[in-house]
MIKOLFI-467353 format. One record per residue (C-alpha): residue number from 1; residue in three letters; x, y, z. Coordinates in nm, 2 decimals, always signed. Layout:
N
<site NUM Ala <X Y Z>>
...
This chain:
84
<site 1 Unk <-9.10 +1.52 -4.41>>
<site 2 Unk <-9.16 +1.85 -4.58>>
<site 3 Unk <-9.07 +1.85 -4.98>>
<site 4 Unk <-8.92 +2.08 -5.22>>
<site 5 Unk <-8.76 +2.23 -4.95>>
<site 6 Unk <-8.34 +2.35 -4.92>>
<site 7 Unk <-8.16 +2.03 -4.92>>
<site 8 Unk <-7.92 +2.17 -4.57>>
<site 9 Unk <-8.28 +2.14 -4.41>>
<site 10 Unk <-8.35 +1.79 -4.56>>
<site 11 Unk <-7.99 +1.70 -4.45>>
<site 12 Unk <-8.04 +1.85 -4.10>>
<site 13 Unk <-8.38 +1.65 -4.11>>
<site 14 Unk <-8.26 +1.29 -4.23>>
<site 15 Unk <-7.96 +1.36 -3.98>>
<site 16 Unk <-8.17 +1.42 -3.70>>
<site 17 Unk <-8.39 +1.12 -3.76>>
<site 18 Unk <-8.07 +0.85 -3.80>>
<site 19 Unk <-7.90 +1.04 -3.47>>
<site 20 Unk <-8.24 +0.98 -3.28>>
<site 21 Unk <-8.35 +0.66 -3.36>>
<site 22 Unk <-8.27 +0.35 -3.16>>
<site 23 Unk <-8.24 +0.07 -3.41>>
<site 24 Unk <-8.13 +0.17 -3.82>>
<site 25 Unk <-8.29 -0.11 -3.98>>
<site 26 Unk <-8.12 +0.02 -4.32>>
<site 27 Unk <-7.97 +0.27 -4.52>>
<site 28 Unk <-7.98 +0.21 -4.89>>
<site 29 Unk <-7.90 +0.40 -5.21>>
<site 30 Unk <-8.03 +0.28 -5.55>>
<site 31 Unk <-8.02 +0.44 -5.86>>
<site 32 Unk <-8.35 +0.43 -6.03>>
<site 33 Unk <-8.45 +0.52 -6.44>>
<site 34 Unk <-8.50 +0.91 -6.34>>
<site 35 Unk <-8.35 +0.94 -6.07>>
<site 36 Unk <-8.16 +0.86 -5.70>>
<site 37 Unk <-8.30 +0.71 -5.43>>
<site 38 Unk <-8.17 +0.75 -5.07>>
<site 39 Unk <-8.39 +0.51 -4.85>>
<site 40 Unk <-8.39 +0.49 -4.47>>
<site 41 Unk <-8.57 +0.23 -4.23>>
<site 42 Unk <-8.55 +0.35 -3.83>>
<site 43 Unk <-8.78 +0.12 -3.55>>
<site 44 Unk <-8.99 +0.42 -3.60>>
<site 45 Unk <-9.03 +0.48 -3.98>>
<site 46 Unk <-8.95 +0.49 -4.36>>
<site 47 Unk <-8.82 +0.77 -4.51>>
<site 48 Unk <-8.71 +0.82 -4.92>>
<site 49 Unk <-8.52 +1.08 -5.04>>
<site 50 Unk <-8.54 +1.13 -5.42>>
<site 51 Unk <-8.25 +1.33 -5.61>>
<site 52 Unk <-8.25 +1.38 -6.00>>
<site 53 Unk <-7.90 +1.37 -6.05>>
<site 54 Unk <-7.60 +1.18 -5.90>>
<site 55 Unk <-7.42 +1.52 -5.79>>
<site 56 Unk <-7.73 +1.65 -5.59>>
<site 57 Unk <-7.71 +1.28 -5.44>>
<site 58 Unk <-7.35 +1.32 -5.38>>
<site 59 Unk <-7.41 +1.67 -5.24>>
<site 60 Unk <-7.64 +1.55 -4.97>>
<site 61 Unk <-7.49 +1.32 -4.84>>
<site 62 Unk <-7.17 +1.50 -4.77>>
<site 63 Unk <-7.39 +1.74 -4.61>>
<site 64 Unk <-7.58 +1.46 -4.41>>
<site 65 Unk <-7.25 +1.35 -4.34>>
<site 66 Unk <-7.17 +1.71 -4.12>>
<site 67 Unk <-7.46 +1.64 -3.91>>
<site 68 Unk <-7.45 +1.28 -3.85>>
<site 69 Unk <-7.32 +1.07 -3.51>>
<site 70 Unk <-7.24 +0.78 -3.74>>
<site 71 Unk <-7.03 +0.91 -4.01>>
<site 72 Unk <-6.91 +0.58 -4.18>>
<site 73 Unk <-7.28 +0.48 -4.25>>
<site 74 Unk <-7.22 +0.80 -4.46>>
<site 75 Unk <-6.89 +0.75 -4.63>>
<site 76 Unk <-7.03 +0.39 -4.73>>
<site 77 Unk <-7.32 +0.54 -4.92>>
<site 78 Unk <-7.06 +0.78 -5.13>>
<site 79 Unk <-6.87 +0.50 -5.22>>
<site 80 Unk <-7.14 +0.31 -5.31>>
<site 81 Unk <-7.31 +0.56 -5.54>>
<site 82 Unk <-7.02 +0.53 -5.81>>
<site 83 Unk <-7.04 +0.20 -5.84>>
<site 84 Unk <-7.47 +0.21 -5.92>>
């Protein structure tokens, strides 16, 4: 995955890889000293997204959450970022 790229392309991206893979083996958010971490295992790979702030966090996702076949995989992760 390309970095330091617009984050509608990143969300376009990780939405393209969780609508084509055949198993999710997880889909995690975890807040970190510096920053947020959006982490997704497929059968095919490992990806990590890295945000500095909560509300660039909270932006993606609702933007993942436009492209995405599985929208309360989505809606789980904005819940759960309040409470990290």
């Amino acid at each position: 995955m390309i970095v330091n790229q617009e984050r509608e392309k990143t969300a376009q991206q990780i939405a393209g890889i969780l609508n084509n893979c055949e198993m999710l083996l997880g889909l995690d958010i975890e807040k970190r000293v510096d920053k947020y971490s959006l982490f997704i295992k497929t059968d095919q790979l490992s990806v990590e997204y890295k945000e500095f702030t909560k509300d660039g966090m909270e932006w993606l996702l609702s933007k993942l959450k436009d492209y995405v076949v599985n929208k309360d995989d989505i809606d789980e992760l904005l819940e759960e970022i309040d409470f990290i």
